[in-house]
N, C-alpha and C positions, 0 to 999 in steps of 0.2 A: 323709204317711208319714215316718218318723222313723229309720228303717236297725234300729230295737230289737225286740225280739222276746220274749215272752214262751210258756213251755216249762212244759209241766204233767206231771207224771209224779207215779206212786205209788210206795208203798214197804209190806212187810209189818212192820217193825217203824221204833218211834223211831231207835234205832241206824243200821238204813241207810239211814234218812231223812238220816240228821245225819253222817255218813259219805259220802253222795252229794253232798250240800250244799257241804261242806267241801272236799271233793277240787276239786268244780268250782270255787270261789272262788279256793285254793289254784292252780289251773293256770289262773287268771283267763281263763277259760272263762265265768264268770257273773260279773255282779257283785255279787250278791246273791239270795239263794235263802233265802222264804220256805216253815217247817213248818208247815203245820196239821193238828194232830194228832188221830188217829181218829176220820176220818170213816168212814162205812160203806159198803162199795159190793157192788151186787149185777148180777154180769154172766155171760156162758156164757161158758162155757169147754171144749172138748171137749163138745160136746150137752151138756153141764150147768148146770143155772145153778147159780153158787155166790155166797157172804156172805163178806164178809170185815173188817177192822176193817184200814183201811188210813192210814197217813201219805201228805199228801198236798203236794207239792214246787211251788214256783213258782220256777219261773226266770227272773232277770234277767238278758240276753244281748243282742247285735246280730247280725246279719242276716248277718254274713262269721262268726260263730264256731258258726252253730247245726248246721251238719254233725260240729263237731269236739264240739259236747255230745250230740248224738244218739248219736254213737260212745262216748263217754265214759259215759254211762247202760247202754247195753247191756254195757261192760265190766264198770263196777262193780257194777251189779244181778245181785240173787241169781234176780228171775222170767226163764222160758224167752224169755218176750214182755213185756219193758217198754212201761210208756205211754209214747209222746211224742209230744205233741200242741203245736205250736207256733204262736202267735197274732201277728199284726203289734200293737205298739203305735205307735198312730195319731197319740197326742197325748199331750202331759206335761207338767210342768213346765219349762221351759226348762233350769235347774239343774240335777233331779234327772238330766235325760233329756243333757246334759253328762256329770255326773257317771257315770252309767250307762255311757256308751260310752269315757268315758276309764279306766274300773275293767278293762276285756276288753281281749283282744288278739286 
């Protein structure tokens, strides 16, 4: 285990992808937050299933800052219910996973 954490969340457009990204970086909250741009996802919602063309957020974070990104997502996100789904990173590069934790506070 490595104390780093990896955070997945959506977004309805480019803009609050790269908006959400940036704030977190900016309040080194993440260290880095990859966009991958429009993928599609089909999930219910209220008894509906609905389609949607969504941006999709990867967060680089540790283990003591992921309460204050979970918080920080639901601020700046425009859905009622944001994703966030947060994953242990188990193993890395020595370096990068350095680099990773000394970028967050």
């Amino acid at each position: 285990m490595t104390g780093n954490k990896l955070i997945l969340t959506t977004s309805g457009s480019r803009e609050e992808a790269q908006r959400i990204a940036r704030a977190l970086v900016e309040r080194r909250l993440a260290a880095c937050v990859n966009i991958v741009p429009q993928i599609e996802s089909i999930y219910r919602w209220k008894e509906n299933i609905e389609q949607a063309d969504e941006w999709l957020l990867l967060i680089k974070t540790t283990t003591s800052a992921f309460e204050h990104v979970r918080d920080a997502i639901k601020e700046l996100h425009s859905y009622q219910l944001p994703e966030c789904i947060c994953l242990d990173i188990e193993d890395g590069s020595a370096e990068y996973l350095k680099w990773l934790g000394g970028s967050v506070r």
